[in-house]
LONU-889158 format. One record per residue (C-alpha): x, y, z; residue in one letter. Coordinates in steps of 0.1 Angstrom, whole numbers, plus 5000, padded with zeros to 4 digits. Layout:
<palums>
XYZA ...
</palums>
This chain:
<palums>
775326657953X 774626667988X 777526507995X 779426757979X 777927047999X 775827137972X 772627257985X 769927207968X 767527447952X 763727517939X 764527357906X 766427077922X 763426987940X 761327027911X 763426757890X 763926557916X 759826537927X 758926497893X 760826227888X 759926097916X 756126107910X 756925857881X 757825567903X 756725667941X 753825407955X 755125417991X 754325688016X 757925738034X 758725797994X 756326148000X 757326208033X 760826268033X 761226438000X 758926648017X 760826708051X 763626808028X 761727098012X 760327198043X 763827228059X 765127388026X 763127698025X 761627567994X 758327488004X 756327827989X 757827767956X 754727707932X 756927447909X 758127287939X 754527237955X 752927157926X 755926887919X 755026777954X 751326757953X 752026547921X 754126267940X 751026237966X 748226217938X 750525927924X 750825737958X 747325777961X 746825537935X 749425287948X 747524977963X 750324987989X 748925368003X 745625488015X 744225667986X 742025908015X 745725998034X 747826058004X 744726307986X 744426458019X 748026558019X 747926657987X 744626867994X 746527038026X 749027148004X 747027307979X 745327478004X 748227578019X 750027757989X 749428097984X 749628117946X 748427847921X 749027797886X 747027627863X 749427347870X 748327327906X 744327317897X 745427077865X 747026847889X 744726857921X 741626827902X 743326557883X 743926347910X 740826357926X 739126207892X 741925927891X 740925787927X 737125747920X 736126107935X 734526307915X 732126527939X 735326657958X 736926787925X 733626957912X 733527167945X 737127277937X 735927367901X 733427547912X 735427747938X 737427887909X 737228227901X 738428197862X 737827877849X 740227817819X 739927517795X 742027307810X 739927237842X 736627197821X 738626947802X 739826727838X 736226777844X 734526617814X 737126327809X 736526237846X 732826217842X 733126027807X 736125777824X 733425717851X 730225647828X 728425977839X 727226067807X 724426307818X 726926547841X 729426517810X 727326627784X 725826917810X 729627027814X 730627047779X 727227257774X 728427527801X 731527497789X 729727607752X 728127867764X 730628037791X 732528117753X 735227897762X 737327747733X 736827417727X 740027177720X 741226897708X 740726697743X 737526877751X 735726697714X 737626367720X 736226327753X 732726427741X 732726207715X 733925907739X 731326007755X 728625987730X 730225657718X 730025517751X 726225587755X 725025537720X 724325877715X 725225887675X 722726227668X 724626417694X 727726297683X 726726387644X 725826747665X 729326747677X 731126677645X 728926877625X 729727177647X 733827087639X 732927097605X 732227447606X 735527557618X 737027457582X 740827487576X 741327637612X 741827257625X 745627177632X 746726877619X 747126737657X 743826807662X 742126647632X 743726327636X 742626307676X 738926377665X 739026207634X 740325847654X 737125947683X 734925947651X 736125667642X 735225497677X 731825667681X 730625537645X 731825187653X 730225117683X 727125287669X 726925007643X 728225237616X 730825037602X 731125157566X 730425487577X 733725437603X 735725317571X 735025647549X 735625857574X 739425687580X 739525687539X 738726067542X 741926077568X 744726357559X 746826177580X 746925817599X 748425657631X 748225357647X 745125417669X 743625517635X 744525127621X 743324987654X 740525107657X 738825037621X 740524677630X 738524697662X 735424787641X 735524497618X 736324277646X 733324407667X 730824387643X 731823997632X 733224107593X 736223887603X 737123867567X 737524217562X 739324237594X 741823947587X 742424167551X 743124497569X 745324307590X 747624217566X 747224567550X 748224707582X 751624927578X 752724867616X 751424637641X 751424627683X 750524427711X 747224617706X 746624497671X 747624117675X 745224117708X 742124237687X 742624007663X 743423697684X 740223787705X 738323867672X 738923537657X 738123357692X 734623537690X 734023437660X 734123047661X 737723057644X 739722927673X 742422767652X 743223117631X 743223267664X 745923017679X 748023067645X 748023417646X 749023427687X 752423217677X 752723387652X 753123697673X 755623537695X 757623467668X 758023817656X 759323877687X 756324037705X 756023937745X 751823857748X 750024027777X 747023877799X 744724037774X 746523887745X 746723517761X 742623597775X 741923617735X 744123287732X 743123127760X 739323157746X 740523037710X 741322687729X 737922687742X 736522727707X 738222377697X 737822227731X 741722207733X 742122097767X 745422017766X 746722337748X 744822537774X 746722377800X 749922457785X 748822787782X 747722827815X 751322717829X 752622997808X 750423247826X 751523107859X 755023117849X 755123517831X 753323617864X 749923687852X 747823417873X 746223697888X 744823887853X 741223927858X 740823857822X 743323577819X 741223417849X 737623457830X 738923327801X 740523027816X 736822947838X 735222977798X 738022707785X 737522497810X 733722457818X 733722437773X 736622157772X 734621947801X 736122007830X 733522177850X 735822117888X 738722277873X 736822587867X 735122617897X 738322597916X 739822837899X 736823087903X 737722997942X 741123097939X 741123387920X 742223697938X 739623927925X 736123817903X 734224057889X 730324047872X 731723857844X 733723587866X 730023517883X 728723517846X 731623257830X 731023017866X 727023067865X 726922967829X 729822647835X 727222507861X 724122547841X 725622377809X 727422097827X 723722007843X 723922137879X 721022357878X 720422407914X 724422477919X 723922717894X 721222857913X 722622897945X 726223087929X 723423337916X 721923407953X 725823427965X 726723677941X 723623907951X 724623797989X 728623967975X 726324297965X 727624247933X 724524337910X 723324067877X 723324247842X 721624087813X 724323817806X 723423687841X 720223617838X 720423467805X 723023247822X 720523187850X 717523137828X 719822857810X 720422707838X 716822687848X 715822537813X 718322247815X 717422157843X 713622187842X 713322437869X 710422627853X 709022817882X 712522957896X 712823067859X 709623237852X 710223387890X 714023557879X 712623657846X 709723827862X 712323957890X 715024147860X 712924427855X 710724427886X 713824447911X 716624507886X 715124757863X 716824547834X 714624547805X 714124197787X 715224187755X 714923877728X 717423667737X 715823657773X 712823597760X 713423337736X 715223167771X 711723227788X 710023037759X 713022797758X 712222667796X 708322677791X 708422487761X 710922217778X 708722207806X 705422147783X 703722467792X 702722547758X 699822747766X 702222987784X 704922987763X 701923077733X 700523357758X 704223527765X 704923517724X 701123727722X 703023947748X 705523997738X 706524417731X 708324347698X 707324117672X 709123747676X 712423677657X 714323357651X 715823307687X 711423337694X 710723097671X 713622877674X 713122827709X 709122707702X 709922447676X 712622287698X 710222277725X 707822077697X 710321857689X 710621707725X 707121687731X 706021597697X 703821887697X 704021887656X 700822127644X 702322387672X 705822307658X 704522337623X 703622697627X 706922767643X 708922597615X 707022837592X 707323147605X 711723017609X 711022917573X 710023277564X 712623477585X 715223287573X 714623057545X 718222937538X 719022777573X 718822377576X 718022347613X 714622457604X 714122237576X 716021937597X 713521967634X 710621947612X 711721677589X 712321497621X 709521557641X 707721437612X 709521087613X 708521097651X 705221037645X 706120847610X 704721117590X 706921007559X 705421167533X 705321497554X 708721437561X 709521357525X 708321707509X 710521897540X 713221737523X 712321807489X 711822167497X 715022207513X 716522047480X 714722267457X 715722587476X 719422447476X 719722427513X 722822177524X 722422027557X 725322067578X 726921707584X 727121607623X 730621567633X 732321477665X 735821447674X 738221347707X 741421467713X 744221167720X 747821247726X 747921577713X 745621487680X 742221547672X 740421227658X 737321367638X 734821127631X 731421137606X 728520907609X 728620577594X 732920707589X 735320457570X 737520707568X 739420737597X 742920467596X 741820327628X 737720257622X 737519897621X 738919827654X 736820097668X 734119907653X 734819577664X 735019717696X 732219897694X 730419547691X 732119357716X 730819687739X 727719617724X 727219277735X 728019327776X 725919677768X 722619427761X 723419177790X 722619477811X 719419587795X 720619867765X 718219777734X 719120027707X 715920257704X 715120287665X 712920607673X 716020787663X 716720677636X 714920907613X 714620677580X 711520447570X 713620127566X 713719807585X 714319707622X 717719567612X 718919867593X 717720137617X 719419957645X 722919967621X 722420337612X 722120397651X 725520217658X 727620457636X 726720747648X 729620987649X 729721017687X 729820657692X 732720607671X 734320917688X 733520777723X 735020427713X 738420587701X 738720727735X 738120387755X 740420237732X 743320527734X 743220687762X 744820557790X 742520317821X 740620497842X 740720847820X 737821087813X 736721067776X 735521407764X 733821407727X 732221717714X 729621727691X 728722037665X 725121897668X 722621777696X 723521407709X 720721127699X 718520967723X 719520647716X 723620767720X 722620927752X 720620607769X 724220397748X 726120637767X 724620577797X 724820157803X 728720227788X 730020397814X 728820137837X 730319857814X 733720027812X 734020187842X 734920527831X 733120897829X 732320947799X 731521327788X 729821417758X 728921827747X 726921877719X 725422137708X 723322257734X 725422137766X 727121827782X 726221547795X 728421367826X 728021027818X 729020807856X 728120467863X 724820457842X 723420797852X 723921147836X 724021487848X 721421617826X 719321417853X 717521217822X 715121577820X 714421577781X 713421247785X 711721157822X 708321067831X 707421457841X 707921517806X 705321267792X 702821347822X 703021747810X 702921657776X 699621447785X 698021727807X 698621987773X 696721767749X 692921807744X 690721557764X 690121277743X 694021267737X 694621227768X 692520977781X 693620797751X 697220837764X 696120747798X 694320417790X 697320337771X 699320397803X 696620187821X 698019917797X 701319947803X 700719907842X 699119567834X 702319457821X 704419587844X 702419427873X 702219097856X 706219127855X 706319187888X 704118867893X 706418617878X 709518737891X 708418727925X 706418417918X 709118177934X 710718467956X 707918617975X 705318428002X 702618618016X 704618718046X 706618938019X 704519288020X 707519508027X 710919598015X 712619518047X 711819168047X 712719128007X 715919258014X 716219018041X 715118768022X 716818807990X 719719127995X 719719457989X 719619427951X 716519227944X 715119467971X 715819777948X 714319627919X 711419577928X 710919877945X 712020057916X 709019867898X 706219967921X 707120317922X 706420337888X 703920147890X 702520337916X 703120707895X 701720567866X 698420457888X 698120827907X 697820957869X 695420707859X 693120827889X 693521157885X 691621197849X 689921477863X 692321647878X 694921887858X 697821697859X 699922017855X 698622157887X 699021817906X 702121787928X 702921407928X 703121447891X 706421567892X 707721417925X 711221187917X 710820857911X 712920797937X 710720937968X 707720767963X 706520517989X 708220157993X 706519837977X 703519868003X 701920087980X 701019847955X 700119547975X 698219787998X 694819618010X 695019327985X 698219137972X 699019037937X 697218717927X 700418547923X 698218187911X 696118327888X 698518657873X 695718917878X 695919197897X 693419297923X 693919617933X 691119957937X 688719897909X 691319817880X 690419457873X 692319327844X 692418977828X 695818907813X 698118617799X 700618587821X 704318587809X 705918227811X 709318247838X 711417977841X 713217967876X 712018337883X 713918447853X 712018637824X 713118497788X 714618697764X 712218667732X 708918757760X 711219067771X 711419177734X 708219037728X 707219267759X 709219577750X 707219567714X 703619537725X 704219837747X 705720047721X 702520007701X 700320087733X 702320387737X 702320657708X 705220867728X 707520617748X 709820857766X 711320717799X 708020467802X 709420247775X 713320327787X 712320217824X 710719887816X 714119827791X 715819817821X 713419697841X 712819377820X 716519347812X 717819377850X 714819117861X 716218847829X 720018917840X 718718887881X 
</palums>
């Protein structure tokens, strides 16, 4: 045009600018169309200003443009012009509320001399974007009572509001006050407030209240079907939400992400995969948000491998950089086992928000890293970036798997005192979760009296779990009944009490559980686990025939077995939960679902390969201390997540650190039984010392001459290894004889109680001031004085029937084994293999 000679006008400019504000995000975009209306003459034209101030509001939201510079243009201009329309306040005010300014608008609103609807309007809907509910509301009351007439956007945007803070009487206020203006509503306008109704009774928990209301509809559009969908979805009716699905008369990327996400948060991961192909294949490109709600439905089924392929698409349609796509992919994989892979990508992301820090917080803590978990937490508040109420349950997770009770108690006490966040149940029930792990069950009985609501099931739940690892039972009883009254038709209840019962070989006890969950027609849900292999998921039950491939994972399973026993594993027939024979209980605990799932892997997968089972129920003591010696057989990580979290199993350790079932836990359990108990409990430690020292006298019986008193020369003498043993022995030894001496003393309060094994002092301390007897096999040592047969050795070697022989005196000195009976297993094992 220019070109031609055609010079070009006020409503050239006005096209041109307005088209220009679609697409402008770079400055010299505003600054020359500008010069060119400057030089034109047109730069007093209202339509062409207000064009103008348009493009900058626009560029002020480009991440390539200061937001300050571009607004500040904009503002000169307005300014500048010596009329306005109410396109020019529209737009101005507008733009402020776009870029996160909302004090620098309401000074312009104010400054106007007649304020029409549509700036009231900019006003309210910039609050309610921003979550200012208060100065919202406040608005749209002026607005009332300055007689202006209230629109369409004006009750939409009160209503949002109202949804958004929970606010259901107001919003009843609101609609009851549309109500009144009878047939004068325009059919535009009933459909805008009818779909806000819509949202505000849905995310006030009135679901069936949502659904008459879109019943009641004159007319319907898509926002209308999306947003019931949204309300089924929301409040886990994910039947009714898959049938209005179908129902559905038109579908967008909108409604196939809802759904996909829905099904995900629901536990139906494999629905949810169905349904995202299914969109592909009806020719629909997904979004991030659409492969976030994917993405999630892998890490439902711990589909690894799928979530890798769907992460390469993500990489490949250019949306490695969604926020949501990134959380998503830190949930998948921290809940398919792969703990590193999420935490590099929470490294790599280009932007983390509260719910990244959540998703990484939460990985840690389940995986077992408790004080990694920790110190992400103290980073995040170091980032300024402030913990909501999913943080500190994350946190306060953490803290309970790993037995870090104080640093709990300390950020529970810290979410209300320095956070002003408000515990609710869930937190609490984590609060009682870590006590009663820890065996503080006279504070986890004092924070139930206090607590401002009356305890629920996660209350309860949390206290009878806590029982069950401490054998607490007449605490656990009472838990199980209140569970038993809140919710009579659930079979964990009936299962942790049955079983804490068969702890203590309660059979009959045990026996009427079980007939009262018959009678009431409660099913137990069957424990399942399953391993993915090339591309398939091999599902396995206990004691499984089933599965084409069983008897070779049996025989294997045996042959595993054998090496398993040359390096100390005895199968402990505490878990299995039946009054039968030795023989039979030591079967039933060798088909265990998550062995046989475990197996497959070793056998399938290729050398050298993580195996990765999951578990729909908690692992077994006797799987986990299996679990443990076959990873050093094989040679491979093995990682195992049950219901509760993983366990890293690595050269006969696990990440879980052994807490559920470590000495701490027996010593705490000890210092919260009555006094009798527990000297009963501590003589019958006293016992198990004599044995342990009398092994320690054999073995060293042809090793050890009286020059021997230190580690340095046994490791001379005899290598590193031998060296190790035995100081492994004596620091046991040694804890076991500080609780012994400290009957009078609350072992809860004493600090070497809970000191790692693995710091205590070198052998010195149990031959301090007087050796071993090594002739005569007693041990002289403060004023324990113990006569004792002593256990025949042949060539420093302990046999194998005294080391069973051993193994079941102690368990019948020892009412609650725990890691006492576990350490000398591979104490006496080790020393017969040496």
């Amino acid at each position: 045009m220019r070109r031609e000679g055609f010079p070009p006008d006020n409503f050239t400019f006005t096209s041109v600018l307005s088209t220009l504000a679609l697409v402008a995000d770079r400055e010299t975009h505003c600054r020359q169309l500008h010069c060119a209306v400057v030089k034109s003459g047109t730069g007093l034209v209202t339509s062409v200003v207000n064009a103008l101030i348009s493009v900058y509001v626009k560029c002020a939201s480009s991440p390539l443009m200061s937001s300050s510079l571009s607004m500040g243009a904009a503002r000169k201009l307005f300014d500048e012009m010596p009329m306005r329309d109410e396109l020019t306040w529209t737009t101005i005010i507008t733009g402020y509320v776009r870029n996160w300014d909302l004090d620098t608008p309401r000074r312009v609103f104010e400054g106007m001399e007649e304020k029409l609807v549509f700036a009231w309007n900019a006003m309210i809907s910039g609050y309610v974007h921003n979550g200012f509910v208060s100065e919202a509301l406040e608005m749209f009351m002026r607005m009332n009572l300055s007689g202006i007439k209230l629109d369409e956007f004006t009750y939409t945007s009160i209503l949002s509001a109202c949804a958004s803070a929970g606010l259901f009487l107001f919003g009843k206020q609101v609609h009851a006050y549309i109500l009144q203006m009878g047939d004068k509503l325009s059919r535009d306008f009933s459909l805008s407030v009818d779909n806000a109704l819509i949202t505000l009774h849905w995310k006030c928990g009135k679901v069936d209240e949502a659904r008459m209301i879109f019943n009641n509809m004159p007319v319907r559009d898509l926002v209308s079907w999306n947003a019931i969908l949204s309300t089924y979805v929301s409040a886990g009716r994910i039947n009714e939400a898959k049938s209005f699905f179908i129902e559905m008369p038109e579908r967008n990327l909108l409604t196939w992400t809802v759904i996909i996400s829905g099904m995900a948060q629901n536990g139906l991961g494999e629905e949810g995969l169905k349904l995202f192909h299914q969109m592909k294949l009806e020719g629909l490109k997904p979004c991030d948000y659409a492969f976030a709600g994917a993405i999630s439905s892998c890490a439902v089924l711990a589909a690894l491998e799928h979530g890798r392929q769907l992460h390469a698409q993500l990489v490949r349609l250019g949306f490695d950089s969604s926020l949501s796509a990134g959380n998503a992919l830190i949930t998948m994989y921290a809940r398919c086992g792969v703990v590193e892979a999420a935490h590099c990508l929470f490294l790599t992301m280009p932007f983390v928000d509260s719910v990244s820090w959540n998703a990484m917080i939460a990985a840690l803590g389940q995986h077992g890293h408790g004080a990694q978990a920790l110190e992400l937490f103290e980073q995040m508040l170091e980032e300024e970036i402030l913990p909501d109420r999913i943080t500190f349950l994350t946190v306060l997770s953490a803290c309970s798997h790993a037995g870090l009770a104080n640093q709990g108690r300390s950020y529970f006490d810290a979410m209300y005192g320095l956070y002003g966040i408000r515990p609710d149940e869930d937190h609490y029930a984590r609060l009682i979760d870590l006590l009663c792990r820890a065996g503080k069950f006279s504070e986890a009985e004092d924070a139930i009296q206090r607590l401002p609501f009356e305890p629920g099931v996660p209350i309860w739940e949390a206290l009878l779990g806590g029982c069950r690892i401490h054998g607490n039972v007449d605490l656990g009883v009472q838990a199980a009944e209140r569970l038993l009254e809140l919710r009579p038709q659930h079979d964990g209840t009936y299962i942790l009490l049955s079983n804490m019962y068969a702890d203590v070989a309660r059979w009959d006890d045990m026996a009427k559980v079980r007939k009262l969950m018959r009678d009431r027609g409660v099913k137990k849900e069957p424990g399942c686990s399953w391993v993915e292999v090339e591309n398939k998921v091999h599902v396995f039950l206990v004691d499984d025939t089933a599965h084409p491939e069983v008897q070779a994972v049996y025989n294997y399973l045996e042959e595993l077995g054998m090496k398993m026993r040359e390096l100390g594993y005895v199968p402990d027939t505490k878990y299995a939960l039946h009054d039968v024979g030795s023989n039979k209980k030591q079967h039933s605990l060798s088909t265990h679902s998550e062995k046989l799932a475990v197996v497959l892997g070793l056998l399938k997968l290729p050398r050298g390969a993580t195996v990765r089972v999951f578990k729909n129920l908690r692992i077994c003591g006797d799987c986990h201390n299996a679990f443990k010696v076959m990873s050093k057989v094989v040679e491979r990580d093995i990682v195992v997540r049950d219901g509760k979290r993983f366990h890293h199993f690595r050269n006969g350790e696990c990440s879980c650190g052994n807490y559920w079932r470590n000495l701490g836990v027996m010593l705490h359990k000890a210092a919260g039984r009555g006094t009798s108990q527990r000297k009963k409990l501590l003589s019958q430690l006293s016992m198990a010392l004599v044995a342990i020292d009398t092994v320690v006298s054999g073995i060293l019986h042809d090793m050890v001459d009286d020059t021997c008193d230190s580690l340095d020369s046994i490791e001379r003498e005899f290598g590193d290894d031998v060296a190790k043993l035995v100081a492994g022995v004596s620091r046991l030894s040694y804890v076991i004889r500080f609780v012994i001496a400290s009957q009078t003393m609350p072992i809860s309060v004493n600090p070497l109680v809970t000191r790692d094994l693995d710091i205590v002092g070198p052998i010195w301390l149990l031959w301090r001031h007087q050796r071993i007897n090594m002739s005569h096999g007693t041990l002289g040592h403060e004023e324990l004085l113990w006569r004792h047969q002593r256990v025949n050795m042949s060539h420093g070697t302990l046999g194998h029937e005294e080391a069973n022989n051993l193994r079941v005196m102690l368990q019948g000195m020892v009412d609650d084994p725990c890691v006492v009976l576990i350490k000398l297993d591979e104490i006496l094992h080790n020393m017969r293999t040496m």
